[in-house]
N, C-alpha and C positions, 0 to 999 in steps of 0.2 A: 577511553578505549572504545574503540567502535565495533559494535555488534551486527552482522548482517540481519535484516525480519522482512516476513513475506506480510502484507495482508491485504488479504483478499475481500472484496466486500462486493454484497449483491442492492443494486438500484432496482427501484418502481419500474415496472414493462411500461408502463406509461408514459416515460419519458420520450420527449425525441432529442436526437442529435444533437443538439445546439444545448439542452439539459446536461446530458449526462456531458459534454464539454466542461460547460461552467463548474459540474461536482466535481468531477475526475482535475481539473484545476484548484479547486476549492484547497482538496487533501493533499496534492501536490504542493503546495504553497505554503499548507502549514506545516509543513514535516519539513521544507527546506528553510522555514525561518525558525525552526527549532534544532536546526546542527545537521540534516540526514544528506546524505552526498551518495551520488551514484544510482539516483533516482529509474529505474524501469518501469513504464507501465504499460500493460497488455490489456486491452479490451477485448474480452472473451464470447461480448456477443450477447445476446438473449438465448435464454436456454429453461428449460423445463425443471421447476425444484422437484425435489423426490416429494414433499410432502407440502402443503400449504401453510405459507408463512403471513400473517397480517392481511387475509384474503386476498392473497396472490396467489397465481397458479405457475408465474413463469416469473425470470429474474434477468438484467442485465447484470454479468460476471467483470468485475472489476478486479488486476491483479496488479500489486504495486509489489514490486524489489527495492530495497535500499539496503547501506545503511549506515551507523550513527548511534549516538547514548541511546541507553535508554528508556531516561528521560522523555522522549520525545512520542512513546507510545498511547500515555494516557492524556495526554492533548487532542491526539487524533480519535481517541475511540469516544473520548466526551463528546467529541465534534458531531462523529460519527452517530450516538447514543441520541443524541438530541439532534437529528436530523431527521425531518419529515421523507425525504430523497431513499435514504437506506434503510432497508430492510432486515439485513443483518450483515457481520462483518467478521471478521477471525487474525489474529495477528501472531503470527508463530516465528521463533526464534530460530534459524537454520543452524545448523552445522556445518562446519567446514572443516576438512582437514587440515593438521599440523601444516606441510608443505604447503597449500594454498595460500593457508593463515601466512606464512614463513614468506610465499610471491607476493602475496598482497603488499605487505608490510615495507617489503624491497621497492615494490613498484612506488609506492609512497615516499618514500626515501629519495629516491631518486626524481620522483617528479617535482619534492621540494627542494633540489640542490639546482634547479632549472631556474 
């Protein structure tokens, strides 16, 4: 059964471009070879933390959508946990309604009789 999760994770202000690439691929890569399908990711930018995290005073906002078992959550936040790159990360399990639940599962259906 496939569970929709958000998580969102904040990278070093000190990275550039071509860093937070390779990371932002990094975690995309390993969530797609552990089952996660319907991958979203938004780069939210550099932004101001409320409070200083690991002598940082600002953070780039990373938000990934998916999703898939899961199984596939404590892969990534090991990854994550033992990453010089991140500073911190949060992985939550969304809700969906019955009816959504109910299209999703249709649209699936159908995509595999294609």
């Amino acid at each position: 059964m496939s569970t929709v999760y958000e998580t969102m994770y904040i990278l070093r202000p000190d990275l550039n471009d071509e860093q937070v690439d390779q990371a932002v691929a990094k975690y995309q890569t390993l969530i797609q070879d552990q089952g996660a399908e319907n991958i979203e990711i938004q780069n939210r930018g550099k932004r101001r933390l409320a409070y200083e995290i690991k002598k940082q005073r600002d953070g780039i906002y990373i938000q990934m959508n998916y999703t898939g078992p899961g199984n596939i959550i404590a892969p990534l936040e090991r990854a994550m946990r033992l990453s010089e790159e991140v500073i911190r990360y949060l992985t939550i399990k969304q809700e969906i309604s019955a009816a959504a639940a109910t299209a999703a599962a249709a649209a699936e259906k159908v995509a595999a009789t294609v």
